[in-house]
C-alpha positions as CSV (number, residue, x, y, z in Angstrom):
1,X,0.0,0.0,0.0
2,X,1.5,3.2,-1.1
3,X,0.7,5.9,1.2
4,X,0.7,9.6,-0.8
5,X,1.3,12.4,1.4
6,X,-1.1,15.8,0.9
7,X,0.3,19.2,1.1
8,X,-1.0,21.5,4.0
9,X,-4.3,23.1,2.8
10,X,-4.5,27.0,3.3
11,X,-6.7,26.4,6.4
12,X,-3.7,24.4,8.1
13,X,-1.8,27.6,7.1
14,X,-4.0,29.7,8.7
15,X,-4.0,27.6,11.7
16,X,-0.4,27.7,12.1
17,X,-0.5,31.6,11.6
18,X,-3.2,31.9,14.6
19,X,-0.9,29.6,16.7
20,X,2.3,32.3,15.7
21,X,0.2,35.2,16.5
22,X,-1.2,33.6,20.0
23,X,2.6,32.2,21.1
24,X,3.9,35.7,20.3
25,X,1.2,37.7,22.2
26,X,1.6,35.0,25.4
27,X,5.1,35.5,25.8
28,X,4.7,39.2,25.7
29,X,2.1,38.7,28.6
30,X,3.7,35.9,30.8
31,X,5.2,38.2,33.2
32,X,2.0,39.8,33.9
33,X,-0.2,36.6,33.8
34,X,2.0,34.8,36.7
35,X,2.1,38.0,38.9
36,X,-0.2,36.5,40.9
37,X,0.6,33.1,40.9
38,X,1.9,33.8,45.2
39,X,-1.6,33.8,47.0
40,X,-2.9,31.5,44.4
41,X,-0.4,28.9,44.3
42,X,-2.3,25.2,43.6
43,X,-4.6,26.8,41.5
44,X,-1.6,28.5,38.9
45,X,0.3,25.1,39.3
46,X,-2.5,22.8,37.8
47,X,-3.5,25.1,35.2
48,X,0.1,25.7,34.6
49,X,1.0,21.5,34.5
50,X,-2.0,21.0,32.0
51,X,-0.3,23.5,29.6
52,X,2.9,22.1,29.7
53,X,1.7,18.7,29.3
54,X,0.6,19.7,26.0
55,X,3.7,22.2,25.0
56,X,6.0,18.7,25.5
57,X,3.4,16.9,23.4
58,X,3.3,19.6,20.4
59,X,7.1,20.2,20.6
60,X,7.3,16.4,20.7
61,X,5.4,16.2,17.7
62,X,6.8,18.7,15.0
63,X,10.7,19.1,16.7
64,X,12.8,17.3,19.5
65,X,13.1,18.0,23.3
66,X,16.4,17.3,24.7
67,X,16.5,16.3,28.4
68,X,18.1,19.3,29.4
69,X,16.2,21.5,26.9
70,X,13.9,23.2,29.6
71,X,16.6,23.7,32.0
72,X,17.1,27.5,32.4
73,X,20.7,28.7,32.6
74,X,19.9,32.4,33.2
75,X,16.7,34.3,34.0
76,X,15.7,37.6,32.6
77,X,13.3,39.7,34.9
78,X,13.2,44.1,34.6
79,X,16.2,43.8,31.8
80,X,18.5,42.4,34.4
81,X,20.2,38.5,34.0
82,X,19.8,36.4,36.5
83,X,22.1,33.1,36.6
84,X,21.1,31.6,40.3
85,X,17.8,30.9,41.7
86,X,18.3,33.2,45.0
87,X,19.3,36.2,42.9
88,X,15.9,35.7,41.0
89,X,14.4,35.2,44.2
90,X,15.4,38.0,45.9
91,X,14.7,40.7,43.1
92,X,11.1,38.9,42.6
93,X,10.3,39.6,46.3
94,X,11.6,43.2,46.1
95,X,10.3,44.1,43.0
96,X,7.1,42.6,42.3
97,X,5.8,40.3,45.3
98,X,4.8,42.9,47.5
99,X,2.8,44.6,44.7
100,X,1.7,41.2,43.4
101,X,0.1,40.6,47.3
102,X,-0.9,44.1,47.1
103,X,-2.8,44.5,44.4
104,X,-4.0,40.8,43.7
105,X,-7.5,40.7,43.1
106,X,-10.1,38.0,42.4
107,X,-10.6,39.5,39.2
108,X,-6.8,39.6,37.9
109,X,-6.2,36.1,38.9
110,X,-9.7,35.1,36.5
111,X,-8.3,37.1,33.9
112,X,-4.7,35.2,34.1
113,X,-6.1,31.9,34.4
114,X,-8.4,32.4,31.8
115,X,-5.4,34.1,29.4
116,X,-3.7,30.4,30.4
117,X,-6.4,28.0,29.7
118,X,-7.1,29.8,26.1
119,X,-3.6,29.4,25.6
120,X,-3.4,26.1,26.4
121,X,-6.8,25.4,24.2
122,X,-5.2,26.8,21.5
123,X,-2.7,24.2,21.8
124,X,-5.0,21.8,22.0
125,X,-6.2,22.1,19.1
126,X,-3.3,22.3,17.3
127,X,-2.4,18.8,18.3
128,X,-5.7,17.4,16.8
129,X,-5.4,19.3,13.6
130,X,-2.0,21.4,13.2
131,X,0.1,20.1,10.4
132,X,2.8,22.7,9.6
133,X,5.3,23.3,11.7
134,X,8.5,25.9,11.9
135,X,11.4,26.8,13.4
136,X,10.1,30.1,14.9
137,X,6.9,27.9,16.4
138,X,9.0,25.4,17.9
139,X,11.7,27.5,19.2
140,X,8.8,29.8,20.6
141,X,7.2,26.9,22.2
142,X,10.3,26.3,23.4
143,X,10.3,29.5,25.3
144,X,7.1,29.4,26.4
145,X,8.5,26.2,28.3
146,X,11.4,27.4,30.0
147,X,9.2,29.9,31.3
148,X,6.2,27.6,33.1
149,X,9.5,25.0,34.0
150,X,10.6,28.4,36.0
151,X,7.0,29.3,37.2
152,X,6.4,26.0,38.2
153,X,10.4,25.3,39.7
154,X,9.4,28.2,42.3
């Protein structure tokens, strides 16, 4: 049996162009969606583990993971470089803690976890029906998974 392999329809183009334009805008807003991960920890760590689960199992799909792939070597935070885990730390709690425990309302953590779950439902669905791939997706999933190995490291 001779198995003939389709090209990607424009539709599967259009999919991978939403899934560019979605992994672009949730990098930009990372930061800001896991300010307030603190006061609600368990709840920002399951919703967090679901969309990782399915990050591995995209990146898995269309590229490779290498074991240490999702270690960090250096964090950025405020333009700054941080290379351990206490420097991180200590800047975090400084700079943004206090204002996250500050300012944290019922309200913000609905709109992050809610920013998170689309996120994650967007890739979702491009397991079940994504067939193109490229560099720039994988290496921005990529990203996207050191950060919520960090968030979820803390």
């Amino acid at each position: 049996m001779v198995v003939v392999h389709q090209p990607p329809t424009p539709a599967q183009y259009d999919m991978h162009n939403e899934l560019m334009k979605e992994t672009r805008k949730f990098i930009k807003a990372y930061d800001s969606i896991v300010l307030h991960q603190e006061p609600y920890r368990s709840l920002f760590l399951l919703t967090l583990n679901y969309l990782r689960e399915n990050l591995v199992r995209l990146i898995q799909k269309f590229g490779t993971l290498s074991k240490d792939g999702s270690k960090v070597k250096s964090v950025e935070c405020c333009g700054v470089f941080y290379d351990t885990y206490d420097d991180l730390k200590e800047h975090y709690e400084q700079s943004h803690y206090r204002k996250a425990l500050q300012s944290a309302s019922l309200c913000e953590l609905k709109m992050s976890l809610t920013k998170i779950s689309l996120f994650e439902r967007t890739i979702r669905g491009y397991l079940k029906g994504g067939e193109v791939s490229s560099c720039e997706m994988i290496m921005n999933l990529k990203r996207i998974l050191r950060k919520v190995d960090t968030t979820l490291g803390f």
